[in-house]
MDTraj code that builds the backbone (N, CA, C; nanometers):
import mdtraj as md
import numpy as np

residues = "UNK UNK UNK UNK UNK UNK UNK UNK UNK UNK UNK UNK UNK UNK UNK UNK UNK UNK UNK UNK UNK UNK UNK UNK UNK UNK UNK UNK UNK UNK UNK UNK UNK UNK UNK UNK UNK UNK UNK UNK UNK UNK UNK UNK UNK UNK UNK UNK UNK UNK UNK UNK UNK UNK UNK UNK UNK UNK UNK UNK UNK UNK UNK UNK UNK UNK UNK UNK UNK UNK UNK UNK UNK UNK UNK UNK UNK UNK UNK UNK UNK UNK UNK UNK UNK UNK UNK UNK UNK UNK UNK UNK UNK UNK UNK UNK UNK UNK UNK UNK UNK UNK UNK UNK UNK UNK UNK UNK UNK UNK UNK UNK UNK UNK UNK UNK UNK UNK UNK UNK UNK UNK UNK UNK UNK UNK UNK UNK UNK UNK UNK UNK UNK UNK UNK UNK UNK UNK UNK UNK UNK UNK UNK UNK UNK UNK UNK UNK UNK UNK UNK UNK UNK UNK UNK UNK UNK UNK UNK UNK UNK UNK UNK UNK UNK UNK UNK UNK UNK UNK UNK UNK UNK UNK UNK UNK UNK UNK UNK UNK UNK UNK UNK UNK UNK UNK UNK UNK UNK UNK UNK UNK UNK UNK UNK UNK".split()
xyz = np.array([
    [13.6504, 6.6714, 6.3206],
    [13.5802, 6.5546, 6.2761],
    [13.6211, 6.4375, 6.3637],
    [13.5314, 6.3840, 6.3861],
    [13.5584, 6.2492, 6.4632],
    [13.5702, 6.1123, 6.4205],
    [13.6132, 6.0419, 6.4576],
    [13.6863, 5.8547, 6.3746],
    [13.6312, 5.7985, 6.4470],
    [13.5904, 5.6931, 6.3477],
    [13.4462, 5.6183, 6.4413],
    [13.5489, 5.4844, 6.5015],
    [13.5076, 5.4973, 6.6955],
    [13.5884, 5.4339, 6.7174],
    [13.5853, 5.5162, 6.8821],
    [13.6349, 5.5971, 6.7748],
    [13.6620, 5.7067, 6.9414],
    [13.5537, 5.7626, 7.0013],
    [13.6002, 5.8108, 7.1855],
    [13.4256, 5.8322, 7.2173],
    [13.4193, 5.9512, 7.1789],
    [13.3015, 6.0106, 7.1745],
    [13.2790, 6.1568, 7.1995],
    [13.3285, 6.2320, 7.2517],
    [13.3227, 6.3563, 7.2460],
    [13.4236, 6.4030, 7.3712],
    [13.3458, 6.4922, 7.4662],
    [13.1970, 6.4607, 7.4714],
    [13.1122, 6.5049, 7.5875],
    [13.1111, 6.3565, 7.6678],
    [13.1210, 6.2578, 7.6408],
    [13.1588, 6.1101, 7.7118],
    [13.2617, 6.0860, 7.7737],
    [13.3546, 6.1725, 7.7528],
    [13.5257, 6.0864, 7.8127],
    [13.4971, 6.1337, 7.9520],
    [13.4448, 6.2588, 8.0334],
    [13.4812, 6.2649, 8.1459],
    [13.3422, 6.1804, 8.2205],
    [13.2914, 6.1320, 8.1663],
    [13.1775, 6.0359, 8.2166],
    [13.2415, 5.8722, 8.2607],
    [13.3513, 5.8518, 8.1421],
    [13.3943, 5.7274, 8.1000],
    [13.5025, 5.7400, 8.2420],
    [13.5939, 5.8184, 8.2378],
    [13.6768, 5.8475, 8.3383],
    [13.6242, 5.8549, 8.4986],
    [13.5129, 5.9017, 8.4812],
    [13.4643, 5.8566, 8.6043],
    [13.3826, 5.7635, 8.6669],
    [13.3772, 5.6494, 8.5224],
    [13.3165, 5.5713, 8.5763],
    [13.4336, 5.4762, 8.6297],
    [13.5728, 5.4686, 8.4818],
    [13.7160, 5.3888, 8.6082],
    [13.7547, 5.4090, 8.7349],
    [13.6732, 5.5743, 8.7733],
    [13.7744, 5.5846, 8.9147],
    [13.6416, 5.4882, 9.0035],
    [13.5565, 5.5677, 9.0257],
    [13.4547, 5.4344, 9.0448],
    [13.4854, 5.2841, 9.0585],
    [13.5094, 5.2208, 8.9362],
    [13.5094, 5.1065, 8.9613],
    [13.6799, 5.0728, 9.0403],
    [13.7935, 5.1640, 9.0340],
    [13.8650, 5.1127, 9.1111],
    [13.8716, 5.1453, 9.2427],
    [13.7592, 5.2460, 9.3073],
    [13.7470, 5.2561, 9.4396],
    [13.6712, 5.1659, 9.5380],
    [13.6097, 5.0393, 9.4064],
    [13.5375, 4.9274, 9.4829],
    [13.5802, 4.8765, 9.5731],
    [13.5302, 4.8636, 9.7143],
    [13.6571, 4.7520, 9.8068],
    [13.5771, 4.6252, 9.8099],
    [13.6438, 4.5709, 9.7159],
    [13.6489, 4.3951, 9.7032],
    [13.6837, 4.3478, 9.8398],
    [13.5864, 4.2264, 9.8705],
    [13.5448, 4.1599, 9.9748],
    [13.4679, 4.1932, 10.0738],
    [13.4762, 4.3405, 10.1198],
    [13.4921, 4.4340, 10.1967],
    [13.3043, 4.4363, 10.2006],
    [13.2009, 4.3985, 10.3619],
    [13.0753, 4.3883, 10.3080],
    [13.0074, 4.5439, 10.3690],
    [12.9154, 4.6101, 10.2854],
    [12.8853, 4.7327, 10.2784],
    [12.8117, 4.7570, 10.4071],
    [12.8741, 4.9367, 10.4048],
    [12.8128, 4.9507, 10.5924],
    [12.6740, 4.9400, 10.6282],
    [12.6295, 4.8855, 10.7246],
    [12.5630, 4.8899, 10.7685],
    [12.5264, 4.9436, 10.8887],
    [12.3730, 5.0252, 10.9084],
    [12.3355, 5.0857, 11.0437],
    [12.2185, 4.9934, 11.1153],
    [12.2391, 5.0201, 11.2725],
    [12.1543, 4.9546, 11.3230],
    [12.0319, 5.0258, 11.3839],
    [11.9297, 5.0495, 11.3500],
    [11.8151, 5.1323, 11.3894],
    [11.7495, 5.0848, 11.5098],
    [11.7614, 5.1331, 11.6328],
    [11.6816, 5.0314, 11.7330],
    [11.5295, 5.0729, 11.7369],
    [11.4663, 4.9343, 11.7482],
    [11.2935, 4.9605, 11.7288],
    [11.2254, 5.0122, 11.8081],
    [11.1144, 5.0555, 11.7920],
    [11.0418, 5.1288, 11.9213],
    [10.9772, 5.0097, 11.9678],
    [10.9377, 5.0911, 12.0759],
    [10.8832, 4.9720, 12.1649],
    [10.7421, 4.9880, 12.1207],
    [10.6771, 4.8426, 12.1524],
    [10.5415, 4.8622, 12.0734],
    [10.4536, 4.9117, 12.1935],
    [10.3351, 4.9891, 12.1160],
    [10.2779, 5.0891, 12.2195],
    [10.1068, 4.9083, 12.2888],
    [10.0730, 4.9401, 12.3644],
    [10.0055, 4.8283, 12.3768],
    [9.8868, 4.8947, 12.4488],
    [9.7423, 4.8850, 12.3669],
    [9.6604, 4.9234, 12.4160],
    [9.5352, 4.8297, 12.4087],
    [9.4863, 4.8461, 12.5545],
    [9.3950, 4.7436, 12.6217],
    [9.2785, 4.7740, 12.5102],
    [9.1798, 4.6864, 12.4601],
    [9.0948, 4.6883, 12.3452],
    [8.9918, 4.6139, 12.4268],
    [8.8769, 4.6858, 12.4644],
    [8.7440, 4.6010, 12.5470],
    [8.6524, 4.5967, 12.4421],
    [8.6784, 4.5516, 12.3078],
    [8.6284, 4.5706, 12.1868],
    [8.5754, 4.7154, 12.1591],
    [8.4574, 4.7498, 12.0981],
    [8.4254, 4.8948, 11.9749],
    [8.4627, 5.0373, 12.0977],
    [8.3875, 5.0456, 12.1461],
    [8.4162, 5.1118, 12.2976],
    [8.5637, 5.1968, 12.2877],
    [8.6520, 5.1010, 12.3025],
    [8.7549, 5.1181, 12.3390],
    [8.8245, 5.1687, 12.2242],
    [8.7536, 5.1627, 12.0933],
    [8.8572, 5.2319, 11.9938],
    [8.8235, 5.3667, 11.9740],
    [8.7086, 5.3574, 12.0090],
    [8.6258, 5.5209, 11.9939],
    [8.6977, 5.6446, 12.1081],
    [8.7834, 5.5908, 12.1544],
    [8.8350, 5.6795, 12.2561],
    [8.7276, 5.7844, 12.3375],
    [8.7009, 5.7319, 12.3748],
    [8.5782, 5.7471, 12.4966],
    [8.5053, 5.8423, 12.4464],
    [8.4448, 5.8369, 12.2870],
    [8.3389, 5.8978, 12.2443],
    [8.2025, 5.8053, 12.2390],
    [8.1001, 5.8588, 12.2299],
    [7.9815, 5.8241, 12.2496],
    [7.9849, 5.6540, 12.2053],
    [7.9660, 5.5347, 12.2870],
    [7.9472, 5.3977, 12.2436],
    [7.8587, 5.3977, 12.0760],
    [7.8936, 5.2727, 12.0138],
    [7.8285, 5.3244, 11.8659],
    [7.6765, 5.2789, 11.8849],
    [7.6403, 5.2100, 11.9748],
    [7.5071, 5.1412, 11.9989],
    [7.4421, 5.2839, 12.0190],
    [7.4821, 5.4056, 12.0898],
    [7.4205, 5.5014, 12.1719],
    [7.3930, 5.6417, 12.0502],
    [7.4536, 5.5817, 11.9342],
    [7.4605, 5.7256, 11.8722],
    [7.3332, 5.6837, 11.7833],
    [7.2984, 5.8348, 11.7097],
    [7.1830, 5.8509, 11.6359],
    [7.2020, 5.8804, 11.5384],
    [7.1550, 5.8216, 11.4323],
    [7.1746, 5.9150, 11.3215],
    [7.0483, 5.9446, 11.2324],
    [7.0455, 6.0799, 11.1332],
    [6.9244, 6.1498, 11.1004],
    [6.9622, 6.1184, 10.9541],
    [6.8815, 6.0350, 10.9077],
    [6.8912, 6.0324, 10.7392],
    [6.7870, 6.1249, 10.6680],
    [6.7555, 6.1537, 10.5702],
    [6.6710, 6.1915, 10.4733],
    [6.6701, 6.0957, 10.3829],
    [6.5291, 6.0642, 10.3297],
    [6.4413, 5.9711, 10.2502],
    [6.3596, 6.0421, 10.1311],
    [6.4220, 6.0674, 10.0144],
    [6.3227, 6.1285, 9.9058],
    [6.2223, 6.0784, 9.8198],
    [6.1240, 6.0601, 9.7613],
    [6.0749, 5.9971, 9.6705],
    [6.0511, 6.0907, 9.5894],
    [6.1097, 6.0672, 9.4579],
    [6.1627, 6.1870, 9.3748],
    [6.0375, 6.1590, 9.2523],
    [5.9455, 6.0500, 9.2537],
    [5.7884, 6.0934, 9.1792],
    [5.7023, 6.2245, 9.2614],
    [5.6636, 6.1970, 9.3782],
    [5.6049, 6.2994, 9.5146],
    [5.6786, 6.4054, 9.5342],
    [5.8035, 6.4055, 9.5068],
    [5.8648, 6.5053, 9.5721],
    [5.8288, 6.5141, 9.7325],
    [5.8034, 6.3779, 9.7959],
    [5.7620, 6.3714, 9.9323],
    [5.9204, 6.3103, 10.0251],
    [5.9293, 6.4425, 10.1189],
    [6.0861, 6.3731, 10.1499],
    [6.0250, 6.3623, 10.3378],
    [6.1365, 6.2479, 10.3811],
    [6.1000, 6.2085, 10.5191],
    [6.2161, 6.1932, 10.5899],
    [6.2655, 6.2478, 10.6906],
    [6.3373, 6.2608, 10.8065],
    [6.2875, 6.0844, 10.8954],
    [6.4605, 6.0067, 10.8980],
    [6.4401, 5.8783, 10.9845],
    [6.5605, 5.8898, 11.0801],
    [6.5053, 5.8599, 11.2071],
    [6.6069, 5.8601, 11.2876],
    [6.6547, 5.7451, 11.3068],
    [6.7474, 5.6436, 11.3047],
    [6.8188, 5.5815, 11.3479],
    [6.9016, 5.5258, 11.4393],
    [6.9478, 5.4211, 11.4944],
    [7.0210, 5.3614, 11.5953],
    [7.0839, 5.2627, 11.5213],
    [7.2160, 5.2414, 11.5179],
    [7.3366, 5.1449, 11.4278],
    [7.2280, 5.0060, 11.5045],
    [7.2082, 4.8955, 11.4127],
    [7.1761, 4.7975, 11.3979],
    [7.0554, 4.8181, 11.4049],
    [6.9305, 4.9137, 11.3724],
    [6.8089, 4.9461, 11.3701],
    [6.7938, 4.9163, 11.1978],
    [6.6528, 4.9186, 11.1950],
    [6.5988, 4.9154, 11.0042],
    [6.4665, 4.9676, 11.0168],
    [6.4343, 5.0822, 10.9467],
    [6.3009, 5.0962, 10.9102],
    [6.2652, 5.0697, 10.7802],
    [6.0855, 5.0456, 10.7717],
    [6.0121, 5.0111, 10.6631],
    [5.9296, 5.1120, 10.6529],
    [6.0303, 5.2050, 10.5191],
    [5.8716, 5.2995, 10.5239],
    [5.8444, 5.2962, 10.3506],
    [5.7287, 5.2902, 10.3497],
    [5.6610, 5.1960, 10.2241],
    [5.7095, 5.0851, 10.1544],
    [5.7624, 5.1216, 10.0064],
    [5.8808, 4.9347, 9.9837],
    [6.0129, 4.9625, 9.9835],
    [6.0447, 5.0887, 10.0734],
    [6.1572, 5.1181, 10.0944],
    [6.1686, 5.0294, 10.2261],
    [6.3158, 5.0118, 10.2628],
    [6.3882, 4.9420, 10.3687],
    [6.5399, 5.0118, 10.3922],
    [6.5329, 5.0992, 10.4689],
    [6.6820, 5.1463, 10.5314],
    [6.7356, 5.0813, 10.6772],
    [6.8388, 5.0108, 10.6274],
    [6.9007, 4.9808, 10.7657],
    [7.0474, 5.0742, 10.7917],
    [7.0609, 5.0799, 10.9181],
    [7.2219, 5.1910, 10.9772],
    [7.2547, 5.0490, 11.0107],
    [7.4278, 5.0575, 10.9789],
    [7.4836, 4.9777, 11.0699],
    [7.6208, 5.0241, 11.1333],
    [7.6024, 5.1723, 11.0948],
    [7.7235, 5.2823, 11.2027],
    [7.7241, 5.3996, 11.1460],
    [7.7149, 5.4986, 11.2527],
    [7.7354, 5.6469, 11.1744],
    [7.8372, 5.7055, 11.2695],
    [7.9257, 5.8153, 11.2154],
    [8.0380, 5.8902, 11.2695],
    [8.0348, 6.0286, 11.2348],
    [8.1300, 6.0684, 11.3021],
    [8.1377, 6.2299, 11.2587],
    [8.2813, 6.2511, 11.3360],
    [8.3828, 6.3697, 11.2579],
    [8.4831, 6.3927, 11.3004],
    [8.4931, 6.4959, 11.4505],
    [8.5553, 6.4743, 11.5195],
    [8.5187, 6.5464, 11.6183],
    [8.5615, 6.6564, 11.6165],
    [8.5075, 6.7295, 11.7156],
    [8.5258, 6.8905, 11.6513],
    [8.6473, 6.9692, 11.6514],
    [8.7452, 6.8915, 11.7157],
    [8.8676, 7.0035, 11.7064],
    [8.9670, 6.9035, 11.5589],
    [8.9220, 6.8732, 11.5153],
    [8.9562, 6.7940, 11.3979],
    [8.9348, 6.8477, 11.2800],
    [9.0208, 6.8799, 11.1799],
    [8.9435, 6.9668, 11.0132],
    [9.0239, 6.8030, 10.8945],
    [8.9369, 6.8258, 10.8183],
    [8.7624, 6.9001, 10.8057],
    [8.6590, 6.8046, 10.8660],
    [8.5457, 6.8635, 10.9035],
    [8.4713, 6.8414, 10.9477],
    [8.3431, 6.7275, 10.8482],
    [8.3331, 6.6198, 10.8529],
    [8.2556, 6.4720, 10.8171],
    [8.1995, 6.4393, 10.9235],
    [8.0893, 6.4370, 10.8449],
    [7.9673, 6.3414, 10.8835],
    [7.8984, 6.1855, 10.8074],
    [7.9360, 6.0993, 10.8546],
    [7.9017, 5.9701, 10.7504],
    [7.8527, 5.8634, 10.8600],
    [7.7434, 5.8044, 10.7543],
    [7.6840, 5.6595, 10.8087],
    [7.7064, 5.5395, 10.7090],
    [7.7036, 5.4375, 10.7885],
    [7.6994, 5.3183, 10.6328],
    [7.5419, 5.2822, 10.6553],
    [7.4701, 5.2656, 10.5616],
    [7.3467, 5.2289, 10.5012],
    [7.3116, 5.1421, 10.4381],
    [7.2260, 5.0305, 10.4399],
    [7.1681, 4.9681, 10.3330],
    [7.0527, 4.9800, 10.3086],
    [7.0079, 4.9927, 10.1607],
    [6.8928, 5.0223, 10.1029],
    [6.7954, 4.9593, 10.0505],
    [6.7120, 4.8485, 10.0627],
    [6.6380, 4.7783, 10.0202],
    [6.4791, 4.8038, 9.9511],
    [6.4913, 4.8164, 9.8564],
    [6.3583, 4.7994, 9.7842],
    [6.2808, 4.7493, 9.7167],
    [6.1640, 4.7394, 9.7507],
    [6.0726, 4.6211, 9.6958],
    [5.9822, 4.6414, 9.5626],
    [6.0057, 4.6125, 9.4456],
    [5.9743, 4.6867, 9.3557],
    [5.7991, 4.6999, 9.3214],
    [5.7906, 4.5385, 9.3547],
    [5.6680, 4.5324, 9.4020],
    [5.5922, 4.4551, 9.4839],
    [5.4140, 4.4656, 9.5758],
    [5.3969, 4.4492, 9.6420],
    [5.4318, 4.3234, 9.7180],
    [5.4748, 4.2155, 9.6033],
    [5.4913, 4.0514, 9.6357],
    [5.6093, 3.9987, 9.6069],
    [5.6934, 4.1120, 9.5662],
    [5.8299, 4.0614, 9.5164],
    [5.8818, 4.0781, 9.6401],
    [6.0518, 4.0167, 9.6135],
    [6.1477, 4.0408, 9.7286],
    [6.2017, 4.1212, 9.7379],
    [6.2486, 4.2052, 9.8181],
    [6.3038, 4.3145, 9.8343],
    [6.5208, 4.3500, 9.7556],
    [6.5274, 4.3959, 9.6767],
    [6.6191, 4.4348, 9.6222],
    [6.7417, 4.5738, 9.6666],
    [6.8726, 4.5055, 9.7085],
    [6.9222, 4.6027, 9.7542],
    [7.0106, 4.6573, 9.6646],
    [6.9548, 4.7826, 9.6765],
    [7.0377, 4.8849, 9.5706],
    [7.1307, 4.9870, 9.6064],
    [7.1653, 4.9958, 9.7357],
    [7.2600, 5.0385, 9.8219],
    [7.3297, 4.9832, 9.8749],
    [7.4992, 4.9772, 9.9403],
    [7.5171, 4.9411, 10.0793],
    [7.6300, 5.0100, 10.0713],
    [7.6741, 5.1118, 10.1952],
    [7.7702, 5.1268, 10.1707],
    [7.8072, 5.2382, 10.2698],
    [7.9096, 5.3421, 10.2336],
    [7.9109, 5.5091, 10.3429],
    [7.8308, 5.5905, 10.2440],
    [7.7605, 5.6851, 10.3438],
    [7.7163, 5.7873, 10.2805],
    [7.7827, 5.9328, 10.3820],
    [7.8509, 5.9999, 10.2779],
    [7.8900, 6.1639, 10.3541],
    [7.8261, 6.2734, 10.3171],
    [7.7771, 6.3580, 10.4336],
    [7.7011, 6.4850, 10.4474],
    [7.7302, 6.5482, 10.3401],
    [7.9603, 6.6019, 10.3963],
    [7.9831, 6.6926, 10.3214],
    [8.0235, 6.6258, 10.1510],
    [8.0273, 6.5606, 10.0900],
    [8.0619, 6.4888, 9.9676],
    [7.9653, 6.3673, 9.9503],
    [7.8540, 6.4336, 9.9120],
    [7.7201, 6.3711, 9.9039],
    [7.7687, 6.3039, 9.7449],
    [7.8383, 6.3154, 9.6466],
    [7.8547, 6.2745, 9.5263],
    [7.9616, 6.1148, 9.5228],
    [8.0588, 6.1640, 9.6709],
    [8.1746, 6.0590, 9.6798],
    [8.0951, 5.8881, 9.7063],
    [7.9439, 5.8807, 9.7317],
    [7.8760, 5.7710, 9.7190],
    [7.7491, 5.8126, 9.7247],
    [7.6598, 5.7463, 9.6101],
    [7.5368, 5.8053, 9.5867],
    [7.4537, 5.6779, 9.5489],
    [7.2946, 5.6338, 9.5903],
    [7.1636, 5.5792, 9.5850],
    [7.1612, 5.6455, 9.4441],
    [7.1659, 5.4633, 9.3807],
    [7.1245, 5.4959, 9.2628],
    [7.0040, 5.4553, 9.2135],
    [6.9282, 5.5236, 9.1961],
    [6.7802, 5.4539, 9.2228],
    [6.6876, 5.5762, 9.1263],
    [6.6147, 5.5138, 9.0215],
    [6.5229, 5.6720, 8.9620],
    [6.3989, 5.7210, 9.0525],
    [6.4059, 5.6331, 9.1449],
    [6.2481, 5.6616, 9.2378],
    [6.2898, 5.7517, 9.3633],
    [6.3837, 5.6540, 9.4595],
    [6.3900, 5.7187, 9.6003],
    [6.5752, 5.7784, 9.5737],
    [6.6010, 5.8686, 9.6888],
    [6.7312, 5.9025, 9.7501],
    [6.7315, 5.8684, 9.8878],
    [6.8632, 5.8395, 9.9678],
    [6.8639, 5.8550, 10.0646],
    [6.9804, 5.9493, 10.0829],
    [7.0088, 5.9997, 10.1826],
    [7.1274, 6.0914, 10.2185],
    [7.1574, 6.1291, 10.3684],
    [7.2738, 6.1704, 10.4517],
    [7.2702, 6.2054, 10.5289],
    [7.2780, 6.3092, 10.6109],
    [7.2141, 6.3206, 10.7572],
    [7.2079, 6.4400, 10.7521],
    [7.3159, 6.4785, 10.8916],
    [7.2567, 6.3634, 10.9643],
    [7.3741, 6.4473, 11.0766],
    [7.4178, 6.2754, 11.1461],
    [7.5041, 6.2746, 11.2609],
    [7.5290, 6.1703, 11.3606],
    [7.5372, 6.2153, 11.4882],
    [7.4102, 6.2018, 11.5654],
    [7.4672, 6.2429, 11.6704],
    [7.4992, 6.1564, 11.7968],
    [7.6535, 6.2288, 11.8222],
    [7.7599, 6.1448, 11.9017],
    [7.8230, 6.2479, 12.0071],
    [7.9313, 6.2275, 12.1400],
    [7.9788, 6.3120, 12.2165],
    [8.1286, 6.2285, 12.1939],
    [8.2333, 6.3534, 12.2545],
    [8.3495, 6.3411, 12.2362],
    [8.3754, 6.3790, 12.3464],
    [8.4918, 6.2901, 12.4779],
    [8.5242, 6.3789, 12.5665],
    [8.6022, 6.4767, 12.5792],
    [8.5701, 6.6029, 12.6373],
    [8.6508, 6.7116, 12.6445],
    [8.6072, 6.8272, 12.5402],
    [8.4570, 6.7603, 12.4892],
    [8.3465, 6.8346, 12.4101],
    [8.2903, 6.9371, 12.5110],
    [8.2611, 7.0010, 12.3740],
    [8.1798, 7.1700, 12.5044],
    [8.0758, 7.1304, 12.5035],
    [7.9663, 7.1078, 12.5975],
    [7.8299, 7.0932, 12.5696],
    [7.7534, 7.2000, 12.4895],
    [7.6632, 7.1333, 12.4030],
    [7.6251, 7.3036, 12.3588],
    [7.5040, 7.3572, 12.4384],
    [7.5209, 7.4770, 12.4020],
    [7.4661, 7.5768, 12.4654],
    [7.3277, 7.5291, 12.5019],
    [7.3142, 7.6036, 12.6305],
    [7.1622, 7.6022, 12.6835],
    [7.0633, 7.6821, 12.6257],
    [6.9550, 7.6526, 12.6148],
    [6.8575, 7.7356, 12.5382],
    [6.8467, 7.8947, 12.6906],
    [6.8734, 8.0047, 12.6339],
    [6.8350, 8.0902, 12.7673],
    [6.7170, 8.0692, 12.8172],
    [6.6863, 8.1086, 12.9031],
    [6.5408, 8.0952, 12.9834],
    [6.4898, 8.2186, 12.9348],
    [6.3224, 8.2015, 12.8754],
    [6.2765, 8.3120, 12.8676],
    [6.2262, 8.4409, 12.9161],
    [6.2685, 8.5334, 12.9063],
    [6.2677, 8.6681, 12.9702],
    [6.0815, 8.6742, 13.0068],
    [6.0830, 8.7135, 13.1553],
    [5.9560, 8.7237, 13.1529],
    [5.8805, 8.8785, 13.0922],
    [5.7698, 8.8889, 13.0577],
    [5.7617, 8.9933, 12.9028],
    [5.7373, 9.1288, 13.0131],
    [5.7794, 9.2968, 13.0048],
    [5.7477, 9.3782, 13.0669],
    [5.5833, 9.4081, 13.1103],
    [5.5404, 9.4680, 13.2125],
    [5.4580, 9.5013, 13.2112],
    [5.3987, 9.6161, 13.1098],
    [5.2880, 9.5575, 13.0904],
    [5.2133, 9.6875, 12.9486],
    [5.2268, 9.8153, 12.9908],
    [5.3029, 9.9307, 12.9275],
    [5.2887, 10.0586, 12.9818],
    [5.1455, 10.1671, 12.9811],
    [5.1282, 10.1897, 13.0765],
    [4.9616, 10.3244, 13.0242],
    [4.9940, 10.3588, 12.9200],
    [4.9040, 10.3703, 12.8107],
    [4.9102, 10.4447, 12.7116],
    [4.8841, 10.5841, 12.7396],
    [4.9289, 10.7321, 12.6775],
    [4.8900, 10.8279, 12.7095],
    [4.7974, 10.8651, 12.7021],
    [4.7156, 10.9486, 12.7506],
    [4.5971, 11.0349, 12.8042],
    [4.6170, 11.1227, 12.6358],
    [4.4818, 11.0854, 12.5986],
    [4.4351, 11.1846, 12.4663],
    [4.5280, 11.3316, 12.4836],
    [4.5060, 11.3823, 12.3796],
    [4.5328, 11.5473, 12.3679],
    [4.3940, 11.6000, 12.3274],
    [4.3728, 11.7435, 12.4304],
    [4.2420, 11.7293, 12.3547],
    [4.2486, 11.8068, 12.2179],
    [4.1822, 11.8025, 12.1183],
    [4.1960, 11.9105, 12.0042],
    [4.1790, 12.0382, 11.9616],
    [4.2727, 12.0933, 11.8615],
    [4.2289, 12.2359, 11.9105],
    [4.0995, 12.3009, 11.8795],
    [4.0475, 12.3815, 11.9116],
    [3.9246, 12.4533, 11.8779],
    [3.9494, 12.4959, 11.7492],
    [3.8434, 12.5156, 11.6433],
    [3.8333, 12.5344, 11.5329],
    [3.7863, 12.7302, 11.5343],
    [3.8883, 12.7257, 11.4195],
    [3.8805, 12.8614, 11.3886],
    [3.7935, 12.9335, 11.3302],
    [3.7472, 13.0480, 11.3659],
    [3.6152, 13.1154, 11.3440],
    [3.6185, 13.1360, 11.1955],
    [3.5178, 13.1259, 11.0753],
    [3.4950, 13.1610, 10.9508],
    [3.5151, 13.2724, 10.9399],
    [3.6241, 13.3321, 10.8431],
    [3.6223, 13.4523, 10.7976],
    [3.5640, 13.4867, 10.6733],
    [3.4044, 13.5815, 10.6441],
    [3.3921, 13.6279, 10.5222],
    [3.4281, 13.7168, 10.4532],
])
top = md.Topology()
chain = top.add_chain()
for i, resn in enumerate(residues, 1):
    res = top.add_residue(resn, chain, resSeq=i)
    for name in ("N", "CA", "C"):
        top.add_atom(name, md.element.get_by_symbol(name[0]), res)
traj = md.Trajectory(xyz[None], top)
């Protein structure tokens, strides 16, 4: 039984080590310190956008392929794009103002543009934007056109990377064999005499 007063006796070797502790403090004494020497800062020439893209395709030069749904019609439309381009197709209004894609020795593999979406609800009104933002190929859900009429979505960016494989050449088409003679009939056999 224990007397209240005294510690526990799963506490005393806690208590005991917290005195040796406090008398191994060295008073005055200021705590070690290490000296880490800094790296040197890396310094790279910046001829503005160009230059960050590491000599992949300029962003003015790339293309990008959206898809356009109108989900009354079920009428969908392929727009090609150029970053700072806008098309008007009916009281829709899509503008690009950059599309990317990871390059290929890179996982995983993304495709994204930023978009704005403008629509005009009707013929004399002002146009209302109900988009702006990234849209990705592969995680079409991670930002989505919220809209009950149209979708937009993306489909590809196309850009070059140096030290990219070009792709493949279409082969050249085989020129087609000459038609072979068809064979010479067989003639048939003679028919066999009636037996009564």
């Amino acid at each position: 039984m224990r007397r209240w007063g005294a510690p526990a006796p799963g506490y005393a070797g806690l208590i005991a080590a917290l005195a040796l502790l406090g008398a191994c403090d060295k008073a005055g004494d200021e705590p070690d310190t290490v000296e880490v020497p800094l790296a040197k800062p890396v310094v790279v020439a910046s001829n503005g956008p160009a230059a960050q893209d590491a000599g992949a395709t300029p962003m003015e030069e790339r293309i990008a392929r959206l898809g356009l749904l109108n989900k009354r019609n079920n009428v969908s439309e392929e727009i090609e794009l150029k970053p700072g381009e806008a098309r008007d197709i009916g009281p829709v209004t899509i503008r690009l103002s950059a599309c990317e894609r990871t390059a290929p020795w890179e996982l995983p593999q993304e495709v994204g543009a930023f978009v704005q979406v403008d629509i005009r609800e009707n013929a004399g009104a002002a146009p209302v934007r109900v988009f702006s933002g990234w849209l990705f190929r592969e995680s079409p859900s991670l930002n989505v056109v919220e809209h009950p009429i149209y979708d937009v979505w993306v489909k590809d960016c196309t850009m070059a990377f140096p030290g990219e494989a070009a792709p493949p050449a279409s082969p050249a088409p085989r020129p087609s064999p000459a038609p072979r003679p068809s064979p010479a009939p067989r003639p048939s056999p003679a028919p066999e005499p009636a037996t009564r």
